[in-house]
mmCIF file of the N, C-alpha and C atoms, coordinates in Angstrom:
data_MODEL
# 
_entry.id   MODEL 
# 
loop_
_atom_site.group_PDB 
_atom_site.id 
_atom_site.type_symbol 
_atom_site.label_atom_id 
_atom_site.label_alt_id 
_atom_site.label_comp_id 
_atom_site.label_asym_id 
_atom_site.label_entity_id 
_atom_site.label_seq_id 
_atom_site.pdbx_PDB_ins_code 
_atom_site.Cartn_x 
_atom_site.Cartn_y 
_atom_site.Cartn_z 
_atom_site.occupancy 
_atom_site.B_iso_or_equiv 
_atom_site.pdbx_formal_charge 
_atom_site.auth_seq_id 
_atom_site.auth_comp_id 
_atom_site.auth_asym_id 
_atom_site.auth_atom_id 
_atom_site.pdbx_PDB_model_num 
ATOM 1   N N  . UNK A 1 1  ? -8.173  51.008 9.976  1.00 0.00 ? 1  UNK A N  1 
ATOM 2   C CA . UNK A 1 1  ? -7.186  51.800 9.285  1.00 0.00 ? 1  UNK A CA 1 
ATOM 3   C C  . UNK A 1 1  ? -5.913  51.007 9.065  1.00 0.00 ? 1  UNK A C  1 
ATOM 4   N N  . UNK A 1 2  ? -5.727  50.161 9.698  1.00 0.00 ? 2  UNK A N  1 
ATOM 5   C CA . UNK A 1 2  ? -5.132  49.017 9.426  1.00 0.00 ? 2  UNK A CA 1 
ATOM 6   C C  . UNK A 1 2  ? -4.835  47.847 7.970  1.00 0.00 ? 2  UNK A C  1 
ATOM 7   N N  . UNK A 1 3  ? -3.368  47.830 7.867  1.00 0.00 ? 3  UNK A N  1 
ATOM 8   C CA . UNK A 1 3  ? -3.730  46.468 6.497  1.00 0.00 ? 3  UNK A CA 1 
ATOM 9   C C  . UNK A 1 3  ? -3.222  45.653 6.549  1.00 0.00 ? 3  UNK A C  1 
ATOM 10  N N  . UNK A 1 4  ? -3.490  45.372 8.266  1.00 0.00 ? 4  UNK A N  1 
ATOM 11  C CA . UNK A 1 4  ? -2.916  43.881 8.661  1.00 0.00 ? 4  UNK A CA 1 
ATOM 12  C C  . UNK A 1 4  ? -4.660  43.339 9.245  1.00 0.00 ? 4  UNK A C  1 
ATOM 13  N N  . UNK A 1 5  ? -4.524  42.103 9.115  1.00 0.00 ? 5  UNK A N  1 
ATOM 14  C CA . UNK A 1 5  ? -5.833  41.271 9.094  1.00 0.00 ? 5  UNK A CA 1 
ATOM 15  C C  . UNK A 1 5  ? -6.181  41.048 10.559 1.00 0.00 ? 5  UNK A C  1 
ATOM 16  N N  . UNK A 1 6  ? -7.219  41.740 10.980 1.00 0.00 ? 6  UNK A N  1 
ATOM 17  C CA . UNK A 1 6  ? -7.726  41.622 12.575 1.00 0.00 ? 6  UNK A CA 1 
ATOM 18  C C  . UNK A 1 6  ? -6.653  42.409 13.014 1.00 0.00 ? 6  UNK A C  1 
ATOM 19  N N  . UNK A 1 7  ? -6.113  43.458 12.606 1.00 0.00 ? 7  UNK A N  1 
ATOM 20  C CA . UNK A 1 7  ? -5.189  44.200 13.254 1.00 0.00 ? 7  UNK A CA 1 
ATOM 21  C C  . UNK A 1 7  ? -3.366  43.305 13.954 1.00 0.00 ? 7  UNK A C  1 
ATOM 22  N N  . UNK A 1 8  ? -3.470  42.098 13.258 1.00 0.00 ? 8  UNK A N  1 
ATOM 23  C CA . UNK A 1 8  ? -2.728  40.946 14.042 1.00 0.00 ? 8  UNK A CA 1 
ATOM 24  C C  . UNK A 1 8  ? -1.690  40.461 12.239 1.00 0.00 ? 8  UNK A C  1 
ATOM 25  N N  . UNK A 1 9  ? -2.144  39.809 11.592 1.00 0.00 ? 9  UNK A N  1 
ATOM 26  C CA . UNK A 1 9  ? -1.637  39.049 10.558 1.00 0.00 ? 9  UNK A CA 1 
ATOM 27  C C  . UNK A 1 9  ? -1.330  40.221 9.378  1.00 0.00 ? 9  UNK A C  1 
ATOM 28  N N  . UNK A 1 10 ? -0.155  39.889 8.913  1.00 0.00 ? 10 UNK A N  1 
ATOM 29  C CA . UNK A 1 10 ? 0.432   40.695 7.813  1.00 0.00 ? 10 UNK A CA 1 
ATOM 30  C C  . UNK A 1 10 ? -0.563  39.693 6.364  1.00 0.00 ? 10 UNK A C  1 
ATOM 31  N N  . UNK A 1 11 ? -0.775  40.853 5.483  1.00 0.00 ? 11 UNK A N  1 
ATOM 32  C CA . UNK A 1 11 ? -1.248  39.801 4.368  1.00 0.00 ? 11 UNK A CA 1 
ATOM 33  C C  . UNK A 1 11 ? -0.226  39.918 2.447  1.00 0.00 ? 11 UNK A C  1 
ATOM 34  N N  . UNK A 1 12 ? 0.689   40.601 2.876  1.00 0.00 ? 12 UNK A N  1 
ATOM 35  C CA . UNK A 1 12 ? 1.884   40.997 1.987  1.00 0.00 ? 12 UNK A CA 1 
ATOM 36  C C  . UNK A 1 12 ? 1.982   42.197 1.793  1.00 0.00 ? 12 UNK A C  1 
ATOM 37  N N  . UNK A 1 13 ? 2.459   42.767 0.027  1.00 0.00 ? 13 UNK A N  1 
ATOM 38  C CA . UNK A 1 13 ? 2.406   44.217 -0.033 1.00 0.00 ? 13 UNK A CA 1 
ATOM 39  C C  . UNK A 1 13 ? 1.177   44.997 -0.845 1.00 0.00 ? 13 UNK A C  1 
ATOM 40  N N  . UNK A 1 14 ? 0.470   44.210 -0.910 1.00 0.00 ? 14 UNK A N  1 
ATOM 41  C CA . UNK A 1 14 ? -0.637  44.654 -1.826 1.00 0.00 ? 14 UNK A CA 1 
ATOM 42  C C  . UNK A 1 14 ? -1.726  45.036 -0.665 1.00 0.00 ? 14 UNK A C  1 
ATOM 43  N N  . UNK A 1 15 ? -1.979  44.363 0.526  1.00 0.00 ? 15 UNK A N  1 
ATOM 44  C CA . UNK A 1 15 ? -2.448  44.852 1.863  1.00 0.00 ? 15 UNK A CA 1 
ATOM 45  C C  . UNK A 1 15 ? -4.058  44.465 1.757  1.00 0.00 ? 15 UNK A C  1 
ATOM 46  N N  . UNK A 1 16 ? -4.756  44.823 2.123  1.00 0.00 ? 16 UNK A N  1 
ATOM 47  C CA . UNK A 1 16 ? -6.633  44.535 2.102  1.00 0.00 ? 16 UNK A CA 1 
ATOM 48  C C  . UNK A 1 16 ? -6.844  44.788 1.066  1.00 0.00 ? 16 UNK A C  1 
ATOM 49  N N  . UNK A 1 17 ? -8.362  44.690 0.306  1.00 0.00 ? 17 UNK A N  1 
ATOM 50  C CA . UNK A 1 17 ? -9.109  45.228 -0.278 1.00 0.00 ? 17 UNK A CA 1 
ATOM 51  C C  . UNK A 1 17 ? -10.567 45.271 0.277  1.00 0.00 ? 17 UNK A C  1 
ATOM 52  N N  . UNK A 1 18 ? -10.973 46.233 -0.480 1.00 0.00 ? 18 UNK A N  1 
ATOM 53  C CA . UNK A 1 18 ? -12.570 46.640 0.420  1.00 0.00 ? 18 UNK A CA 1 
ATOM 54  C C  . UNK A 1 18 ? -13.755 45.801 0.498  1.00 0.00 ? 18 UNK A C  1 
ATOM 55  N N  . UNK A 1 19 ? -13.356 44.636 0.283  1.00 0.00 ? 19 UNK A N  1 
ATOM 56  C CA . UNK A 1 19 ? -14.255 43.410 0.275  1.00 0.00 ? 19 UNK A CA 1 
ATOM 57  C C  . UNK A 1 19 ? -13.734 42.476 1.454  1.00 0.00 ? 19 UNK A C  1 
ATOM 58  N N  . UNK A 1 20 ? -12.491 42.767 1.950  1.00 0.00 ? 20 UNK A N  1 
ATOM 59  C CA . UNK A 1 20 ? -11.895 41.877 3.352  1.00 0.00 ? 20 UNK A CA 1 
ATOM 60  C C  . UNK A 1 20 ? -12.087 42.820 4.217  1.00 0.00 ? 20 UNK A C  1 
ATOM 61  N N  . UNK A 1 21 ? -12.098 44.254 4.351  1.00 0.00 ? 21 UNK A N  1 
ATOM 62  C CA . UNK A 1 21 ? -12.399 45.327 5.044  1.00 0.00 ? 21 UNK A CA 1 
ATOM 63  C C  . UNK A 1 21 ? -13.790 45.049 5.302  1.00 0.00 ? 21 UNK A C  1 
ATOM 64  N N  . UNK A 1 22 ? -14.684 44.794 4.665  1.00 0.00 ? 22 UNK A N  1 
ATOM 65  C CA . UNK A 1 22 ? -15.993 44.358 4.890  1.00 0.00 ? 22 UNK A CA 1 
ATOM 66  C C  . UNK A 1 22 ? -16.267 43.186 5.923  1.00 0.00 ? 22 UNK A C  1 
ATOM 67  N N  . UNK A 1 23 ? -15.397 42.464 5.222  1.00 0.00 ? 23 UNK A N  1 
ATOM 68  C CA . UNK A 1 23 ? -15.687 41.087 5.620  1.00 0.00 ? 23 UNK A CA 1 
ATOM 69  C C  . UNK A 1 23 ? -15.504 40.975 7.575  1.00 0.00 ? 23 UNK A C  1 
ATOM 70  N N  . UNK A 1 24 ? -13.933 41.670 7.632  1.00 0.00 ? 24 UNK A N  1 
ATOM 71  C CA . UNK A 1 24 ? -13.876 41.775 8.725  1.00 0.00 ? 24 UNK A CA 1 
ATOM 72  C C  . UNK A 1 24 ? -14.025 43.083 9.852  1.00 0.00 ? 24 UNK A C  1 
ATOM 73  N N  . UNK A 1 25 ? -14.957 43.516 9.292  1.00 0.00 ? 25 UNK A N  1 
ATOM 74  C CA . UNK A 1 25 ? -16.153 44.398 10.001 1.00 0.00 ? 25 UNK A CA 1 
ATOM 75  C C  . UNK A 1 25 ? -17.027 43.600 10.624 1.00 0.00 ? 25 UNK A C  1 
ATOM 76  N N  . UNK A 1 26 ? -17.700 42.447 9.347  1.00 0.00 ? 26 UNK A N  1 
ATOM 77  C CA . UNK A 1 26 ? -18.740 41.460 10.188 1.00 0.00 ? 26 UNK A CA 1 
ATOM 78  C C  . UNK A 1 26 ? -18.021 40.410 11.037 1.00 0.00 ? 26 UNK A C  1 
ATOM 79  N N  . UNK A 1 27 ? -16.933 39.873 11.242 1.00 0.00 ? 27 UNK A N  1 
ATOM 80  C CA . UNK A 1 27 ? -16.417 38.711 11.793 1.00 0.00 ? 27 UNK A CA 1 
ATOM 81  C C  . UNK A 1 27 ? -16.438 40.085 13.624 1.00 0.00 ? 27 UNK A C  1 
ATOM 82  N N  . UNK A 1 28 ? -15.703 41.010 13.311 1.00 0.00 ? 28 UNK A N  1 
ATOM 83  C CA . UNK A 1 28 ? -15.675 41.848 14.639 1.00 0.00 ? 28 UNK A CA 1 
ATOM 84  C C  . UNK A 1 28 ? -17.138 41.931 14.931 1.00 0.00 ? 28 UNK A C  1 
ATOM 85  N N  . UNK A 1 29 ? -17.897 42.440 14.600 1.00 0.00 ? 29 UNK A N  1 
ATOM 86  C CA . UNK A 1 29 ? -19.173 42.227 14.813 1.00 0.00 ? 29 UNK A CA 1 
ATOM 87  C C  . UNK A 1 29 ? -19.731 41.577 15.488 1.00 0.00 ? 29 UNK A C  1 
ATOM 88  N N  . UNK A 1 30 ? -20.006 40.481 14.624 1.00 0.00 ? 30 UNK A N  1 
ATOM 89  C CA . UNK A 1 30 ? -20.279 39.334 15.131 1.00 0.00 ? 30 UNK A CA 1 
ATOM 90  C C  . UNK A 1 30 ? -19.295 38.959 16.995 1.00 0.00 ? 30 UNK A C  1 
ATOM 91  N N  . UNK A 1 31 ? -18.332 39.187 17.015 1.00 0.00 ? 31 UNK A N  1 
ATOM 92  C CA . UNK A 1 31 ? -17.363 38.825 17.928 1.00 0.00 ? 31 UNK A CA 1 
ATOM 93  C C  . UNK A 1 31 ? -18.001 39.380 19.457 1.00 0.00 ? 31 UNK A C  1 
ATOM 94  N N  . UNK A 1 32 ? -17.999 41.374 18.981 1.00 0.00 ? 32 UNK A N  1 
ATOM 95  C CA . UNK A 1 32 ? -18.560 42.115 19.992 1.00 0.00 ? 32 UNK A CA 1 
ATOM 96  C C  . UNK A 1 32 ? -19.925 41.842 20.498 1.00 0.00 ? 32 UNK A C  1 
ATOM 97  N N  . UNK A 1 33 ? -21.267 41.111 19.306 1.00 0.00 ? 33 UNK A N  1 
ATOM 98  C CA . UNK A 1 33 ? -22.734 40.618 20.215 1.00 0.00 ? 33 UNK A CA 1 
ATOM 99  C C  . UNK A 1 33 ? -22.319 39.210 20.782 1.00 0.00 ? 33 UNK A C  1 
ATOM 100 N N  . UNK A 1 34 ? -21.333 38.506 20.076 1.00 0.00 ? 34 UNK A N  1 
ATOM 101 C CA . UNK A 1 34 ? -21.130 37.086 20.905 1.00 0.00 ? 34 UNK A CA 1 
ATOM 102 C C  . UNK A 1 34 ? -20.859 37.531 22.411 1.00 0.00 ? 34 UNK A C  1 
ATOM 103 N N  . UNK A 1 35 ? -19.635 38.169 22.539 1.00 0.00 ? 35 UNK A N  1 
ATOM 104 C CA . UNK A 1 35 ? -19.164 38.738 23.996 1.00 0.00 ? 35 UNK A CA 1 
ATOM 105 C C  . UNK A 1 35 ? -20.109 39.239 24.462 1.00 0.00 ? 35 UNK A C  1 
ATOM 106 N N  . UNK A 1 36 ? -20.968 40.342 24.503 1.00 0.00 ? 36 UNK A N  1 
ATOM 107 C CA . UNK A 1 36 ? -21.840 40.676 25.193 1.00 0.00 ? 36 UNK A CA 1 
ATOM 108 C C  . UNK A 1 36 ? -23.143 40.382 25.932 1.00 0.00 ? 36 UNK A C  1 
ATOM 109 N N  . UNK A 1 37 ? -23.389 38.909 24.531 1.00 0.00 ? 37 UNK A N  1 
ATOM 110 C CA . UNK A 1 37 ? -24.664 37.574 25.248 1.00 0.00 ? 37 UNK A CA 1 
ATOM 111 C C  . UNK A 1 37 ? -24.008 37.375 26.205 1.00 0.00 ? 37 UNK A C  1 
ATOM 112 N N  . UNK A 1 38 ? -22.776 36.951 26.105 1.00 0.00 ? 38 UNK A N  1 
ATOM 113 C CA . UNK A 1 38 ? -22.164 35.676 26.961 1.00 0.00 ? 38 UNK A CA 1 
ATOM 114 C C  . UNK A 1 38 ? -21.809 36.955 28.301 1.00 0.00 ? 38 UNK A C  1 
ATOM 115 N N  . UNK A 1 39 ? -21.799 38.157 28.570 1.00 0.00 ? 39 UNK A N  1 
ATOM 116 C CA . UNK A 1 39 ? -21.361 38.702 29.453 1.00 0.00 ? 39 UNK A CA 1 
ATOM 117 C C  . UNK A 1 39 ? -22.677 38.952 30.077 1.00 0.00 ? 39 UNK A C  1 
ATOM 118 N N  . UNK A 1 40 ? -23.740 39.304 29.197 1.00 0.00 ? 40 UNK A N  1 
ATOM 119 C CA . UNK A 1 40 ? -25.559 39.431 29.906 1.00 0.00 ? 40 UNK A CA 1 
ATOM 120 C C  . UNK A 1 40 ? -25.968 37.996 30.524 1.00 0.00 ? 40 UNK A C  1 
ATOM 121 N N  . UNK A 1 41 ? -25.336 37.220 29.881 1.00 0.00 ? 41 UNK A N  1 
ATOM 122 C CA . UNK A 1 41 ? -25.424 35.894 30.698 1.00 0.00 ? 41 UNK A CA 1 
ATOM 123 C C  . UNK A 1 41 ? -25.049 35.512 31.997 1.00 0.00 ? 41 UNK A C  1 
ATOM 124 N N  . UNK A 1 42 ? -23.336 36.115 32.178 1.00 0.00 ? 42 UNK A N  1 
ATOM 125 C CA . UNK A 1 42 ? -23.265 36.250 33.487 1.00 0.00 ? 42 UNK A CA 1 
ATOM 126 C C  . UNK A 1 42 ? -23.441 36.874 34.285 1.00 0.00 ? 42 UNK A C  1 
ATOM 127 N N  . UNK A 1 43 ? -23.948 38.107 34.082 1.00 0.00 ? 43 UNK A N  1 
ATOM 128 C CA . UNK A 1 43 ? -24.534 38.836 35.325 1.00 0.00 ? 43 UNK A CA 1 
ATOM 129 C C  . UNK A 1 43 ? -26.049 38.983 35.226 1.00 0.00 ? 43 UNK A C  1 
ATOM 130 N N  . UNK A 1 44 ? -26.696 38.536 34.521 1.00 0.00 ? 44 UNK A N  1 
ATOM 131 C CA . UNK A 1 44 ? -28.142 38.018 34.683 1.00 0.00 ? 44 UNK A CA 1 
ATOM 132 C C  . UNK A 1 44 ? -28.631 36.898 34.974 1.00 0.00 ? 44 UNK A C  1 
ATOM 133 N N  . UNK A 1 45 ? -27.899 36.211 34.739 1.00 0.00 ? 45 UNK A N  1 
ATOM 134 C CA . UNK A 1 45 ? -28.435 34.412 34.490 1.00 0.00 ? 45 UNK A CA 1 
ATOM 135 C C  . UNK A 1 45 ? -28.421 33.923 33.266 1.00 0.00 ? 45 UNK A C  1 
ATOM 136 N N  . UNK A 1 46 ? -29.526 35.037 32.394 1.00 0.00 ? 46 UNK A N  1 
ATOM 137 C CA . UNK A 1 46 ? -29.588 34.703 31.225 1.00 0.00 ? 46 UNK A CA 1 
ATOM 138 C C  . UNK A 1 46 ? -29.592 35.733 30.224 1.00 0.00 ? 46 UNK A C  1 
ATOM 139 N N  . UNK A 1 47 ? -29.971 35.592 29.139 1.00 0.00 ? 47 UNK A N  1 
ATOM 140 C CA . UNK A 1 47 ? -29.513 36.830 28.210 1.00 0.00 ? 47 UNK A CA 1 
ATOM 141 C C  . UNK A 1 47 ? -31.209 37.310 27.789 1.00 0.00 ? 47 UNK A C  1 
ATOM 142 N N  . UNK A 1 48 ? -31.461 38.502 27.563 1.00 0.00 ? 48 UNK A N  1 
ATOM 143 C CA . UNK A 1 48 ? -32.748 38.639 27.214 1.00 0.00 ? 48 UNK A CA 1 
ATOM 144 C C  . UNK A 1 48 ? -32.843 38.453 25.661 1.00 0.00 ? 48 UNK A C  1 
ATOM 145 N N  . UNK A 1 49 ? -34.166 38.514 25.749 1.00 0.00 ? 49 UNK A N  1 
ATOM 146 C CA . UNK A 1 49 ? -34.645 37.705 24.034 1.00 0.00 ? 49 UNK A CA 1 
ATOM 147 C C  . UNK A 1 49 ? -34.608 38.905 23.302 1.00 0.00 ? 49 UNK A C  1 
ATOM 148 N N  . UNK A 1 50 ? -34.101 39.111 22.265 1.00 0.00 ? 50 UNK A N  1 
ATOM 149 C CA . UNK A 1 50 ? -33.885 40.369 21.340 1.00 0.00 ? 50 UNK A CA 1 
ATOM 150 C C  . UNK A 1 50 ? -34.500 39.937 19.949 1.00 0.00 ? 50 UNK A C  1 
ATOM 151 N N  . UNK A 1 51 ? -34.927 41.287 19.602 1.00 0.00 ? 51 UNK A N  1 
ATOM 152 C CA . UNK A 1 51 ? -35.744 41.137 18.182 1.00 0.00 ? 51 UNK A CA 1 
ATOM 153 C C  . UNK A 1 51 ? -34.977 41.569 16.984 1.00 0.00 ? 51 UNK A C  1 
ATOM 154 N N  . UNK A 1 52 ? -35.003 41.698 15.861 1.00 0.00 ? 52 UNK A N  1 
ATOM 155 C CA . UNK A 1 52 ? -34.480 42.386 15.180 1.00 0.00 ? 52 UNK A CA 1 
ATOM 156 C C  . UNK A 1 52 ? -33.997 43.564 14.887 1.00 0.00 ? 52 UNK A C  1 
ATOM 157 N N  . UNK A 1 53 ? -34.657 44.246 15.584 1.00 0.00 ? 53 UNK A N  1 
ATOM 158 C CA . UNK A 1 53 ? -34.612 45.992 15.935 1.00 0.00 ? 53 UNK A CA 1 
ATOM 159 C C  . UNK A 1 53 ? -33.232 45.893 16.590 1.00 0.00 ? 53 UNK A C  1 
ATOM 160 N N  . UNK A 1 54 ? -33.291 44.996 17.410 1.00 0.00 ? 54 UNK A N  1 
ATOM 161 C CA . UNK A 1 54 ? -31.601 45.370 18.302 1.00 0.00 ? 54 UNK A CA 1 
ATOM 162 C C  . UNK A 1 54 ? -30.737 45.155 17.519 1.00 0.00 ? 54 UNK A C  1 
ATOM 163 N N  . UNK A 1 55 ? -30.606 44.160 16.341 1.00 0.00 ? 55 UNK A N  1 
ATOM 164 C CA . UNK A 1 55 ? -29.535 43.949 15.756 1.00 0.00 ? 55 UNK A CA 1 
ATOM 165 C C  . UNK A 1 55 ? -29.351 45.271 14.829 1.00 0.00 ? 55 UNK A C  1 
ATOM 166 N N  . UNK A 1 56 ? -30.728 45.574 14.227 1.00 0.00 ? 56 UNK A N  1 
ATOM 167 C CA . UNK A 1 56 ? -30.682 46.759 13.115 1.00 0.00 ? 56 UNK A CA 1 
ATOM 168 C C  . UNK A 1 56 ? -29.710 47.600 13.792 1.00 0.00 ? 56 UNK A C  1 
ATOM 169 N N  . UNK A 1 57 ? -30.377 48.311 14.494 1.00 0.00 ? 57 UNK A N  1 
ATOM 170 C CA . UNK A 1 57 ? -29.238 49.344 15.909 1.00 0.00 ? 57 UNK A CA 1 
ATOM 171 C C  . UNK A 1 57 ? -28.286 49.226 15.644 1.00 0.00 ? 57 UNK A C  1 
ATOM 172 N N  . UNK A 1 58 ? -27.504 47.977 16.193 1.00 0.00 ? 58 UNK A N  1 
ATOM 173 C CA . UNK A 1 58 ? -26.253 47.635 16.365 1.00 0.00 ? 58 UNK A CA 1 
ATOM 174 C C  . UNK A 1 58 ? -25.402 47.740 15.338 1.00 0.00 ? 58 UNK A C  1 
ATOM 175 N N  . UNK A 1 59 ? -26.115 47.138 14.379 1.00 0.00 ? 59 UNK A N  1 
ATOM 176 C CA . UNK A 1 59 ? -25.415 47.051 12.701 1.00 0.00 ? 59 UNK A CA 1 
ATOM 177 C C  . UNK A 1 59 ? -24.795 48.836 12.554 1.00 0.00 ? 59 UNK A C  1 
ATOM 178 N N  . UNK A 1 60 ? -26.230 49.606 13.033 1.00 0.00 ? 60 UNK A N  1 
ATOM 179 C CA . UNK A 1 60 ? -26.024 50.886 12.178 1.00 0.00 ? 60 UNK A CA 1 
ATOM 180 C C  . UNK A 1 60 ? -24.789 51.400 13.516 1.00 0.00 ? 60 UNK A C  1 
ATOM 181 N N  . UNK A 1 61 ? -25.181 51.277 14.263 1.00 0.00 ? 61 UNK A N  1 
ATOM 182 C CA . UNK A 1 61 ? -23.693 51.867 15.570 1.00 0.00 ? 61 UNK A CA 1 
ATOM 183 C C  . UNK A 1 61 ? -22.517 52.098 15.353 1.00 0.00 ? 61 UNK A C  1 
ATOM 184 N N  . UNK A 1 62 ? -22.405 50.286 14.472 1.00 0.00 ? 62 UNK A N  1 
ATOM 185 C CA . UNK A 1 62 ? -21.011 49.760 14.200 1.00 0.00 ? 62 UNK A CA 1 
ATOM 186 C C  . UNK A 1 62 ? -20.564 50.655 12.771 1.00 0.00 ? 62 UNK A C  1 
ATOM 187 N N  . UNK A 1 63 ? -21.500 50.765 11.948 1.00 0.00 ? 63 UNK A N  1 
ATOM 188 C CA . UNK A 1 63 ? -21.189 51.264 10.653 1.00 0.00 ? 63 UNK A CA 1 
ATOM 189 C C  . UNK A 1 63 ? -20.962 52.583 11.013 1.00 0.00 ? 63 UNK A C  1 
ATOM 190 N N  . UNK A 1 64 ? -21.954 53.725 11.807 1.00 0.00 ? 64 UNK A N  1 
ATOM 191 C CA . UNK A 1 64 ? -21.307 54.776 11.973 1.00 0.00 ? 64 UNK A CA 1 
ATOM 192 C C  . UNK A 1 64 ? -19.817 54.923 13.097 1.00 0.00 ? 64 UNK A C  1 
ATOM 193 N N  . UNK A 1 65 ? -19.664 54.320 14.022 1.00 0.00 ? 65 UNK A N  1 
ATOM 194 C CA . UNK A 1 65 ? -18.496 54.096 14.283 1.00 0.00 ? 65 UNK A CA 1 
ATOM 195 C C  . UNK A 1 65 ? -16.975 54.151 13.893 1.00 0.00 ? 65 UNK A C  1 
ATOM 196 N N  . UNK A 1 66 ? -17.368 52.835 12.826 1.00 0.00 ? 66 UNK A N  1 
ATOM 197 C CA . UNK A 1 66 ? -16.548 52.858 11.620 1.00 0.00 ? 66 UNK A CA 1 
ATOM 198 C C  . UNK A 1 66 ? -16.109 53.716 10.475 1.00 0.00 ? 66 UNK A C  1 
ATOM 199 N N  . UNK A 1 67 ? -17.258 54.374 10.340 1.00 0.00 ? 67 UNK A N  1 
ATOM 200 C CA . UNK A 1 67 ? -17.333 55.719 9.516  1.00 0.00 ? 67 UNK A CA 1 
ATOM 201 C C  . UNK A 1 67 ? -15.927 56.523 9.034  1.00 0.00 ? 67 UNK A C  1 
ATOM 202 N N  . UNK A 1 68 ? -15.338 57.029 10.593 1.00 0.00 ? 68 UNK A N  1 
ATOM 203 C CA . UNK A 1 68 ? -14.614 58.139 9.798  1.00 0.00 ? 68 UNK A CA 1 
ATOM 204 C C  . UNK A 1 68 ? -13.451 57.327 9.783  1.00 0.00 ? 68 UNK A C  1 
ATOM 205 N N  . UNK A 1 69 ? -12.757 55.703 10.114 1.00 0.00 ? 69 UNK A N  1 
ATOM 206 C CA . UNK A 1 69 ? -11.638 55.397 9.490  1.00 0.00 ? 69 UNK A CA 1 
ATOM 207 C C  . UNK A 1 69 ? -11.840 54.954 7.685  1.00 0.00 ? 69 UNK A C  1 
ATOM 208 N N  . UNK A 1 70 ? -12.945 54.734 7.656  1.00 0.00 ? 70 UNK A N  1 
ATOM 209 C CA . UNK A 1 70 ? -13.335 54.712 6.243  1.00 0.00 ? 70 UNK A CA 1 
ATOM 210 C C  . UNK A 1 70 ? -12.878 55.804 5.646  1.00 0.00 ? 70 UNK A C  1 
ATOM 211 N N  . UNK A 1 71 ? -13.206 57.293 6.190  1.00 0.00 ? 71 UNK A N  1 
ATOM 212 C CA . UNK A 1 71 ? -13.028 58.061 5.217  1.00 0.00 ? 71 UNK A CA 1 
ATOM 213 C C  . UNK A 1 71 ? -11.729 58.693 5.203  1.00 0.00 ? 71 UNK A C  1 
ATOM 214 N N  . UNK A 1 72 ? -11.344 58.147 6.266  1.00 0.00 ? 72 UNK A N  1 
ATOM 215 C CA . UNK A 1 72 ? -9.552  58.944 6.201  1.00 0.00 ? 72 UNK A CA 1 
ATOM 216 C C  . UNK A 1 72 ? -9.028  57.987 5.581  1.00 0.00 ? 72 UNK A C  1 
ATOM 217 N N  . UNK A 1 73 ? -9.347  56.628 5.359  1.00 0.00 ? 73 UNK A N  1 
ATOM 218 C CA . UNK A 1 73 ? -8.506  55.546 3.976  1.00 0.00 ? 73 UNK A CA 1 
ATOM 219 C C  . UNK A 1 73 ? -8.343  55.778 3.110  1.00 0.00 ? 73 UNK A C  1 
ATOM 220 N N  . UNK A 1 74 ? -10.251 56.047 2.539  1.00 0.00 ? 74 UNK A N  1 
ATOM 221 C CA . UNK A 1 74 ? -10.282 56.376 1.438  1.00 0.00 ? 74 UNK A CA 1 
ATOM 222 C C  . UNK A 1 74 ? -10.892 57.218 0.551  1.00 0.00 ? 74 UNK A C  1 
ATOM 223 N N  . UNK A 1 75 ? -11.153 58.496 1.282  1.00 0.00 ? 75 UNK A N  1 
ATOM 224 C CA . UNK A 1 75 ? -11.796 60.000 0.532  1.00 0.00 ? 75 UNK A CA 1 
ATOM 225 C C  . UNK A 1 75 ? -10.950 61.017 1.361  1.00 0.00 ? 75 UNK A C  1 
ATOM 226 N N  . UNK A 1 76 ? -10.608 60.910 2.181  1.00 0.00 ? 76 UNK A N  1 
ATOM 227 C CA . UNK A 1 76 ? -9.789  61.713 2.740  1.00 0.00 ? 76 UNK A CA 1 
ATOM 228 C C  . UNK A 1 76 ? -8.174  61.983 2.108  1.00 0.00 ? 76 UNK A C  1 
ATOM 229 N N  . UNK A 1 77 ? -7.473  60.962 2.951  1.00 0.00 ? 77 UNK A N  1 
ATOM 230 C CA . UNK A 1 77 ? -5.667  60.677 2.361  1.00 0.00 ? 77 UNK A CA 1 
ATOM 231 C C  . UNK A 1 77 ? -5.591  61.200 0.593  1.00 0.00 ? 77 UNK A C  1 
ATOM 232 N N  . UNK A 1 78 ? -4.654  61.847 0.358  1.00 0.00 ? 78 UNK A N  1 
ATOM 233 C CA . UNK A 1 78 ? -4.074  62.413 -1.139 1.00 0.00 ? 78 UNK A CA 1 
ATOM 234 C C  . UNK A 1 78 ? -3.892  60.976 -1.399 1.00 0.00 ? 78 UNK A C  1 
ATOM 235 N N  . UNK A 1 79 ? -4.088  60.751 -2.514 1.00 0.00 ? 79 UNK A N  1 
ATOM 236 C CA . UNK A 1 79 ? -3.744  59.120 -3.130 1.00 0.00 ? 79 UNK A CA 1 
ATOM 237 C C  . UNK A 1 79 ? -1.943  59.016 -3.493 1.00 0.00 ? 79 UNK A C  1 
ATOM 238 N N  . UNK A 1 80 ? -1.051  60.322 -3.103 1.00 0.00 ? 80 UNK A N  1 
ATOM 239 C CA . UNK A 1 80 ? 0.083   60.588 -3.458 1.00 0.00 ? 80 UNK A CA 1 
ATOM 240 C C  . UNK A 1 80 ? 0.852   59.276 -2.213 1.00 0.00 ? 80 UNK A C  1 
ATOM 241 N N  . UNK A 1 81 ? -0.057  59.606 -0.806 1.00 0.00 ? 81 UNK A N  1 
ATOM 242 C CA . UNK A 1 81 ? 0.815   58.762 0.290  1.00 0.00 ? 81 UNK A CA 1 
ATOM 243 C C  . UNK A 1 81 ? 0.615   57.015 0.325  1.00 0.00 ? 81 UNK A C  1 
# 
């Protein structure tokens, strides 16, 4: 809900568009299964072998997750504010 970049960097007054909103959906993504190998790593030894199915999951988790700041951006908010 944010239109600063990673919640951190200003990007002027024109702010995101829904193609960097995308983009950094997958960079977080990506961020949260990196952390979590590397955390199954340390309290297992090692990380277990995952198939595609886990990622499918995950993908869809993150997308419904994400969901309702999507829609209070942009189907929700009067386009007046």
């Amino acid at each position: 809900m944010s239109d600063r970049l990673l919640g951190v960097f200003r990007l002027g007054h024109r702010g995101k568009r829904l193609g960097l909103r995308f983009l950094e959906l997958l960079v977080v993504t990506a961020a949260l299964l990196f952390a979590s190998v590397q955390l199954e790593a340390k309290l297992h030894g090692s990380p277990y072998n995952q198939g595609w199915e886990f990622f499918a999951i995950i993908g869809a988790l993150v997308l419904v997750a994400v969901f309702p700041g999507f829609v209070f951006k942009y189907l929700w908010r009067s386009r007046a504010v």
